[in-house]
N, C-alpha and C positions, 0 to 999 in steps of 0.2 A: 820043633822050636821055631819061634817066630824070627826073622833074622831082622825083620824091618828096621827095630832100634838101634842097628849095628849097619844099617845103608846107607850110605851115600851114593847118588846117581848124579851123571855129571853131562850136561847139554851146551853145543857152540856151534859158533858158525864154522862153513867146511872152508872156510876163502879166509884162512890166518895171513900175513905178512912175514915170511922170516926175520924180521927185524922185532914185530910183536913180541912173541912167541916168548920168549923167556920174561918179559915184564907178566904178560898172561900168567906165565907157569908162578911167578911169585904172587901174584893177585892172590891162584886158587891157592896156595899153601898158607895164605891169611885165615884159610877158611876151613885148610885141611888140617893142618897139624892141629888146631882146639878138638878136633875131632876123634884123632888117634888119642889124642889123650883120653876122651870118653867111651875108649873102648869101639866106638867105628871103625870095622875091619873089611866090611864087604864095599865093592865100590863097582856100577856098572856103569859102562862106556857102550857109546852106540856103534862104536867101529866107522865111522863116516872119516874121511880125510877132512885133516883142519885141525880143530879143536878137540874133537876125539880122539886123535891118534897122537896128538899131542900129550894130551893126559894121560893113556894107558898106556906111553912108553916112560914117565914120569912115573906113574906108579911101579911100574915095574922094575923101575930101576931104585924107587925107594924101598925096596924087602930088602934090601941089602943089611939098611940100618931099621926097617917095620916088617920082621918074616912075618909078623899078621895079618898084613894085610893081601887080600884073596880078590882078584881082578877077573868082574866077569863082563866077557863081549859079551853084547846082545844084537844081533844080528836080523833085520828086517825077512831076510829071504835068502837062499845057498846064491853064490854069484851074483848076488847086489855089485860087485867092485869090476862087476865085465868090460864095462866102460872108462874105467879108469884107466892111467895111464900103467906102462908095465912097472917103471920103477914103484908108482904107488903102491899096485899091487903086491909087490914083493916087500915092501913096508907095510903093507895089512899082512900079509902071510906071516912076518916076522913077528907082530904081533902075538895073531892068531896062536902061533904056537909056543906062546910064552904063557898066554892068561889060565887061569885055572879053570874058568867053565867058559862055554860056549854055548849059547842060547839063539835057538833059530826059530821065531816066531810066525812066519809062515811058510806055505810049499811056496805059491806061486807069487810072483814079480809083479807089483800093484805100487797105488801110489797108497795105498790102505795098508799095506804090508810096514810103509815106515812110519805110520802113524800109533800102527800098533807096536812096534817097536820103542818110540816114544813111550807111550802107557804104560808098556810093561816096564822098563825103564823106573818109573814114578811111583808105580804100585807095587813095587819091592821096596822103595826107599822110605825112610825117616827125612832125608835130607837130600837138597838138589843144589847143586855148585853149576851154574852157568854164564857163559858170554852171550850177551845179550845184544844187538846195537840197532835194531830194529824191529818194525811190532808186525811183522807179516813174518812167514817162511815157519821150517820147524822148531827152531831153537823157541822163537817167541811163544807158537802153540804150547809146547813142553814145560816151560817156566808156569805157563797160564796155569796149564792141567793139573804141574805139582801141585801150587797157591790154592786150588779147591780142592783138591786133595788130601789140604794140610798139611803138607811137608814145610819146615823150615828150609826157603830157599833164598838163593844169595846171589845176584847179580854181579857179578867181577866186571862189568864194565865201566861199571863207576857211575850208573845213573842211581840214583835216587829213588827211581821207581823203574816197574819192569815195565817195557814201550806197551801200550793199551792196542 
């Protein structure tokens, strides 16, 4: 079965403001709930700290009141998060061991490893939910890639158009 129709993938920047962070969370649920209503069940997260982990602790905690919906990391390489700090990593572990799949698109530690990451990310979905606020880095590429991909995607930063 095709799942695309039922995907949502979701892209941001890794550098949120604690202060953001819950206006974000109500942005994407502008975006999110029309969705659950259409039966969008699957939703993938890059796992990066920021806006990633922001969402898949958000969706996770909405099966409470959506047990349909099915939260999969997708993870550039095993130990991407080595650099991070330890409390983050124990909030990716936390994660990790919540979400229903876990997808690990390369062996080895590249700057290609998160691009593919990305892709994959896009090429699963019907639909792409991102923060946006500048037109370089990955978040920008990813929005790009969904857009000729043909996904319906939606910029929650409140620009008009995605940065060129």
């Amino acid at each position: 079965m095709d799942t695309r129709p039922y995907t949502c993938c979701f892209t941001g920047h890794q550098n949120l403001s604690i202060h953001q962070q819950e206006e974000i969370w109500q942005r994407v649920c502008t975006r999110l709930y029309p969705l659950l209503e259409r039966d969008v069940r699957y939703f993938g997260v890059g796992g990066a700290i920021g806006f990633d982990t922001l969402v898949a602790e958000k969706l996770l905690d909405l099966r409470k009141i959506y047990p349909q919906i099915r939260v999969i990391l997708v993870q550039p390489f095993q130990g991407y998060q080595s650099r991070w700090t330890p409390a983050q990593q124990a909030r990716a572990a936390a994660v990790e061991n919540r979400v229903d799949k876990v997808v690990i698109c390369c062996r080895t530690p590249s700057r290609e490893a998160f691009l593919a990451r990305d892709r994959h990310l896009v090429d699963g979905s019907a639909y792409c939910i991102g923060y946006c606020t500048r037109s370089t880095g990955g978040t920008a590429y990813t929005l790009r890639y969904a857009q000729k991909q043909g996904l319906q995607v939606w910029n929650i930063a409140g620009l008009e158009r995605l940065p060129k």
